[in-house]
N, C-alpha and C positions, 0 to 999 in steps of 0.2 A: 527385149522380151516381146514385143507386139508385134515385131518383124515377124517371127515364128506360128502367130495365132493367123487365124488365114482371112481371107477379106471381107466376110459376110460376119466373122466374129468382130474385126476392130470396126468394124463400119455399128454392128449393133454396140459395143463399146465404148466409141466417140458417140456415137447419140446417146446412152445412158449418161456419161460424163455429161454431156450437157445439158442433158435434163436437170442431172445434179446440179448444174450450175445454175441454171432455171429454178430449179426449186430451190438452192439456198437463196436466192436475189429474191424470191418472192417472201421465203421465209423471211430475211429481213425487213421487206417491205411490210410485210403483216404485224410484223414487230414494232417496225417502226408507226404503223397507222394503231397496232395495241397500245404505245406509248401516249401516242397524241389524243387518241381515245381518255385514256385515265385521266390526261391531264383536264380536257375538255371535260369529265367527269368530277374532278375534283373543282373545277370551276362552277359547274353547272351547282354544285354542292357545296359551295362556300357564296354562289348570289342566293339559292334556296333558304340558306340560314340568314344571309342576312335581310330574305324577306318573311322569314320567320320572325324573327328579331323584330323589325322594325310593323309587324302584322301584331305582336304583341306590345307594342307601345302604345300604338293606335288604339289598339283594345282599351288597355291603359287610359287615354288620353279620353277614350267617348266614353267609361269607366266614369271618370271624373268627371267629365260635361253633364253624365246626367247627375252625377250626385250635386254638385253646381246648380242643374235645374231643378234640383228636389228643394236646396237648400234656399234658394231665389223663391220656390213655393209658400215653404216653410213661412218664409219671415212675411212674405204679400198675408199669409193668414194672422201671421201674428200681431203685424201690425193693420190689420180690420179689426181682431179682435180686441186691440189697446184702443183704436179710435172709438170702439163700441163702449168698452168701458169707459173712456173718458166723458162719453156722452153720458151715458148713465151717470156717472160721480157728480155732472153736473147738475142734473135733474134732481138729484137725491139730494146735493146742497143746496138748491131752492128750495127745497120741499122741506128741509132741514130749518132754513131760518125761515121759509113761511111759518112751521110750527114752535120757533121761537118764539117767535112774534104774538104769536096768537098765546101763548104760555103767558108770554108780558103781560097780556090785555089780563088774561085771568087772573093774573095774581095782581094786575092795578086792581081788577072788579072787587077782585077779595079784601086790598086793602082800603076800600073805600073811595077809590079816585075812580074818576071816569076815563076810561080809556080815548086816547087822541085820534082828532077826526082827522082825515085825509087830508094833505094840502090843498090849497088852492095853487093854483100854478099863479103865483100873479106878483111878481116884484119884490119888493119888502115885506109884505103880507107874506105869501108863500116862505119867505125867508124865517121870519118872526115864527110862524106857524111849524116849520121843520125844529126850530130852535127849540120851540117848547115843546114838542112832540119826543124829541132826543135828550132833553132834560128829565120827561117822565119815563121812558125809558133806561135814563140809565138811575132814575132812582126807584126804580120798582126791581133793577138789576141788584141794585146794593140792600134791598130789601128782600133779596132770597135766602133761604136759611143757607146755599152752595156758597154765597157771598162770606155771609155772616163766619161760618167754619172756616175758610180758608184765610179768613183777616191774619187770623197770626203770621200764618205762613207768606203772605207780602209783607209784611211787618220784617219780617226776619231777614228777606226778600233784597230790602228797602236798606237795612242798617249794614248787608254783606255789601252790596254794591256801591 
């Protein structure tokens, strides 16, 4: 049938064929660089997430670091403010049995005794001198009316034990 069409026609006819055939090879290749495209896309988009992913742990992870460094704040206050009070408790029970003490004296002064003079730092003396100073203290203890009230209740104390 192309014997019959004349030579200017199969001559433009082999070159359309070939173009055809040009442009399907290129078509495939297009195709084929479309496919390796996606694929490269669907990579490019599966490290994306997984540095999404791993950009939200981080997050996560310095999330925690600082609440770590709040909690590490927390307690450096808490414990200045336990050593403060510890200081204070201590002050407060000096200041506690200074005013016992000075209670003692007044209730020896009220019961008639003279209140005990200070040691002397000095060997046996000093010794002897704490001795009796800790005997009138603790009977000017046993001569407080809180003494006297609560006797039952060591009594009772006394026969349970």
């Amino acid at each position: 049938m192309t014997d019959e069409l004349p030579g200017a026609v199969r001559a433009e006819l082999t070159r359309l064929r070939a173009e055809r055939v040009a442009f399907t090879e290129e078509r495939e290749r297009l195709r084929t660089e479309l496919r390796e495209a996606e694929l490269q896309i669907r990579e490019v988009s599966r490290h994306r997430d997984q540095l999404v992913q791993q950009t939200e742990q981080l997050a996560g992870v310095t999330e925690r670091a600082a609440q770590a460094d709040a909690l590490a704040r927390d307690v450096l206050v808490a414990r200045a403010e336990r050593d403060a009070l510890r200081a204070e408790l201590a002050e407060t029970r000096t200041e506690r049995d200074r005013l016992r003490l000075r209670l003692l004296d007044a209730e020896l002064r009220l019961s008639g005794a003279t209140p005990p003079e200070p040691p002397v730092e000095n060997g046996t003396l000093a010794a002897e001198q704490r001795a009796a100073e800790l005997a009138r203290e603790l009977e000017a203890t046993r001569a407080t009316v809180s003494w006297r009230v609560t006797a039952p209740l060591r009594a009772v104390r006394r026969r349970t034990s």
